[in-house]
C-alpha positions in Angstrom: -2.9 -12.8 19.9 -3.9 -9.6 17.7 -1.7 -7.4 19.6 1.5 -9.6 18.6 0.2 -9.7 15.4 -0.3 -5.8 15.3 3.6 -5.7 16.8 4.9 -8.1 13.9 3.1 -5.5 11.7 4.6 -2.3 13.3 8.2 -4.3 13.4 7.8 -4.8 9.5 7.1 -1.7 8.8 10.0 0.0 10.6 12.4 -2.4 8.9 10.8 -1.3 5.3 11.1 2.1 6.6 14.3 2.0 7.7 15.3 0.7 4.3 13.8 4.1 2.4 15.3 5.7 5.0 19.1 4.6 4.0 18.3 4.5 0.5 16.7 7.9 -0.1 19.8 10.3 -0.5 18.6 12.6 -2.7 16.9 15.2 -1.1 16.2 16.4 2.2 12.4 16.4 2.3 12.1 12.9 1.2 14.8 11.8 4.3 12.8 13.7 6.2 9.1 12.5 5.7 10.6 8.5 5.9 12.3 9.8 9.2 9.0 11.0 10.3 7.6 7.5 9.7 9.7 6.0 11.7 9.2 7.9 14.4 5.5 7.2 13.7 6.2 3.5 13.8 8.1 3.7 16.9 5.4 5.5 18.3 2.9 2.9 17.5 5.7 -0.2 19.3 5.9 2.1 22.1 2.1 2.3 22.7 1.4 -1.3 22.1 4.4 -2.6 24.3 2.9 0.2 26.9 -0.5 -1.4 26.9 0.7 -4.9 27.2 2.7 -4.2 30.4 -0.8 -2.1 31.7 2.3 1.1 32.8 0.6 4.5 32.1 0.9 6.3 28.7 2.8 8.9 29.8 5.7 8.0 28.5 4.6 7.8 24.9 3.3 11.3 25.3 6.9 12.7 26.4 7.9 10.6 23.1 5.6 12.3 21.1 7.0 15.9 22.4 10.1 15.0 21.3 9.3 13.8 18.3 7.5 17.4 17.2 10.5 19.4 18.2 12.4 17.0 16.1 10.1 17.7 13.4 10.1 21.1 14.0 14.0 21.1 13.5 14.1 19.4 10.4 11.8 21.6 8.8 13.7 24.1 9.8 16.7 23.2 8.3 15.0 22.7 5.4 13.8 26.1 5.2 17.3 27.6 5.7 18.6 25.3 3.0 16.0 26.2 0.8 16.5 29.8 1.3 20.6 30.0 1.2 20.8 27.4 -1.8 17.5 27.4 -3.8 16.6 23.7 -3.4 16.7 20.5 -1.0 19.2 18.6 -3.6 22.2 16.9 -1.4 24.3 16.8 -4.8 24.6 20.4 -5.3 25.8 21.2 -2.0 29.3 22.1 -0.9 30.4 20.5 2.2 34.0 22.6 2.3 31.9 25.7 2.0 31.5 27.6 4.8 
């Protein structure tokens, strides 16, 4: 009974972060971080759905891989925005520019 409540909580939390997610469009690191938490909460689902069924957690660590190169990718692109246009601001960008 704790786990399905523990699920309900994760589920909750990825709608409220999903949410943030589509209603932060200001800048970059912001989209970023509530991305980040929904990978977390994903994670988290993944794990507890795992241990219910009693399969192996090898899946969840091949998610977690994954979800560090993603990470890794963003921040990059973050870095390189950073660096070409002086901050993370979507409203200052050019899209027509090459």
């Amino acid at each position: 009974m704790l786990i399905f409540l523990n699920l309900w909580v994760y589920l909750m939390l990825f709608i409220f972060s999903l949410m943030v997610f589509v209603s932060n469009r200001k800048h970059l690191l912001m989209t970023l971080i509530s991305l980040e938490f929904i990978v977390l909460i994903l994670y988290g689902i993944i794990f507890i759905c795992l241990n219910l069924m009693n399969y192996e957690y090898y899946y969840s660590m091949v998610f977690l891989t994954f979800s560090v190169c993603e990470g890794s990718l963003g921040l990059s692109i973050l870095v390189s925005l950073i660096r070409t246009h002086g901050n993370d601001c979507f409203q200052t960008y050019n899209i027509l520019q090459c």
